[in-house]
C-alpha positions as a Python dict, from the first residue, in 0.01 Angstrom:
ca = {
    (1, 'X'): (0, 0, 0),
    (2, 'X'): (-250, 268, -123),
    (3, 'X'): (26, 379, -356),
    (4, 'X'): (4, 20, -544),
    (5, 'X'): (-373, 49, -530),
    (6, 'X'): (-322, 357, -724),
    (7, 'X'): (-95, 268, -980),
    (8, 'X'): (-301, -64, -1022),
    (9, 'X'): (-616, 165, -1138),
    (10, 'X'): (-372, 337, -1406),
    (11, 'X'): (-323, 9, -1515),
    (12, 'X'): (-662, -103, -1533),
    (13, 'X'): (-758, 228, -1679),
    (14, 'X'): (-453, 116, -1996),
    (15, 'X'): (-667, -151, -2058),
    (16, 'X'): (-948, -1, -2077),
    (17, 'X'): (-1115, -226, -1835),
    (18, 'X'): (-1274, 65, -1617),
    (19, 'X'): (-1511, -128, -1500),
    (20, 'X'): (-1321, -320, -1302),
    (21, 'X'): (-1254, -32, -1078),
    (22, 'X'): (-1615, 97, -1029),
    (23, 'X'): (-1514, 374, -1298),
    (24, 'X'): (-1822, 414, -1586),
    (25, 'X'): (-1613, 358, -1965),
    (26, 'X'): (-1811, 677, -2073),
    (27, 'X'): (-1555, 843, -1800),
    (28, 'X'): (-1267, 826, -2034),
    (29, 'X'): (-1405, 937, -2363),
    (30, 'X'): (-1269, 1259, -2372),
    (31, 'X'): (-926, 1119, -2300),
    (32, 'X'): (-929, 809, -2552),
    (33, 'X'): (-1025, 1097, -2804),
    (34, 'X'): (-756, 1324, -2750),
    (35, 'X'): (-445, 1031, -2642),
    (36, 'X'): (-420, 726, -2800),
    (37, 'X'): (-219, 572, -2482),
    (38, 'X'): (-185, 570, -2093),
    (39, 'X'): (214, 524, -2004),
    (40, 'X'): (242, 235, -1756),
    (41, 'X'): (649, 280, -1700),
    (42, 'X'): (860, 376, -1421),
    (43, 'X'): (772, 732, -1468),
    (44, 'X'): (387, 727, -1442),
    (45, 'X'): (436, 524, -1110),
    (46, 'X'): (685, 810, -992),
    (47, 'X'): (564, 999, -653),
    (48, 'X'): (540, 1342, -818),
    (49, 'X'): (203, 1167, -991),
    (50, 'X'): (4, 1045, -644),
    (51, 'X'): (-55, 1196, -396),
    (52, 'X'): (-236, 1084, -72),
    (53, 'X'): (-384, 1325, 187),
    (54, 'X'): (-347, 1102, 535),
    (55, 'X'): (-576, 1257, 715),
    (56, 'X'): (-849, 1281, 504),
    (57, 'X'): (-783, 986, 324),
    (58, 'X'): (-781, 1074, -5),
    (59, 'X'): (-600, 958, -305),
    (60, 'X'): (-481, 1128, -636),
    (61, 'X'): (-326, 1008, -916),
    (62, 'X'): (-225, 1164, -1200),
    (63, 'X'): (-267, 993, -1545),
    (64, 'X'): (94, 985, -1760),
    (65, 'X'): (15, 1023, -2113),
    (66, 'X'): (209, 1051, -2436),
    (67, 'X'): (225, 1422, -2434),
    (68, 'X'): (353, 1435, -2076),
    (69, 'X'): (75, 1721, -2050),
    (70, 'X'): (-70, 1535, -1694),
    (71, 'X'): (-390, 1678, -1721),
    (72, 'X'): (-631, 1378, -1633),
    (73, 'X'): (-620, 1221, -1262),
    (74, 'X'): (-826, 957, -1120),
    (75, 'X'): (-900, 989, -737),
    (76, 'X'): (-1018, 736, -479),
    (77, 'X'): (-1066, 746, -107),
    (78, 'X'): (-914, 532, 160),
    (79, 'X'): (-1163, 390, 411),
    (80, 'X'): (-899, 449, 686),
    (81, 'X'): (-1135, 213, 942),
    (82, 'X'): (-1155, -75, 700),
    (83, 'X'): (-791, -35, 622),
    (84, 'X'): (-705, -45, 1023),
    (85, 'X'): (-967, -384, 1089),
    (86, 'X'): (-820, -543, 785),
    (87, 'X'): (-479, -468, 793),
    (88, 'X'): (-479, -403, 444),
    (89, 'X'): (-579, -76, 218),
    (90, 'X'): (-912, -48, 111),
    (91, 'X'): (-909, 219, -113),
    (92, 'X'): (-1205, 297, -388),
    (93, 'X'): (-1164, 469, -678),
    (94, 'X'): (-1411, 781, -682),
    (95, 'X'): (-1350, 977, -991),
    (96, 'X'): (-1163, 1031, -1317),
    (97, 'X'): (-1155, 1327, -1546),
    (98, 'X'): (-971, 1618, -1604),
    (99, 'X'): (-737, 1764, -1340),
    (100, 'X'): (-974, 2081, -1351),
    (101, 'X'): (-1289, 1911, -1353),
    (102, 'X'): (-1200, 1724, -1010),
    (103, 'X'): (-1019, 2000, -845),
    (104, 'X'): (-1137, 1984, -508),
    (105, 'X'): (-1255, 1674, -468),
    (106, 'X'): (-1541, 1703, -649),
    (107, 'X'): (-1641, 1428, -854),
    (108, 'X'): (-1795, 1537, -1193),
    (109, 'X'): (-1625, 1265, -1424),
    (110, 'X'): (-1812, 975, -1255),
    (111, 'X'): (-2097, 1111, -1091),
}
């Protein structure tokens, strides 16, 4: 389930409709300047781009672009009591930017 969350912000982030995930447009600047596309194929949904820390709850996904260089990520966190009252995953996207820039956790790309 959070792995389809994920994968739907990479989508939404293709579109360029950020703001649909809570993510400021300004966000992706640096990326729309230097790649002209995000890849939304069988290979940017494969697991070696997410990543999902259980216990803390937090999400990573790595951004497939043209140049295979997988540099920008966009991270979220799961509210794991929401998710168990609801039966669902409620995950929020927290942050997108540069793999460096977010190292951490740190949220510099959205802040």
């Amino acid at each position: 389930m959070v792995r389809n969350v994920a994968f739907g912000w990479i989508k939404a982030l293709a579109a360029r409709r950020e703001a649909e995930i809570g993510i400021e447009p300004e966000a992706m600047a640096a990326y729309w300047d230097r790649y002209e596309e995000i890849l939304v194929t069988p290979a940017a949904r494969g697991p070696e781009n997410f990543e999902y820390d259980h216990e803390r709850g937090e999400v990573t996904q790595t951004i497939l672009d043209p140049h295979d260089e997988r540099q920008w990520i966009i991270r979220g966190c799961v509210d794991l009591d929401a998710s168990r009252a609801e039966g669902r995953a409620v995950v929020t996207a927290t942050g997108v930017g540069p793999r460096v820039e977010l190292a951490g956790g740190i949220d510099r790309a959205n802040g």
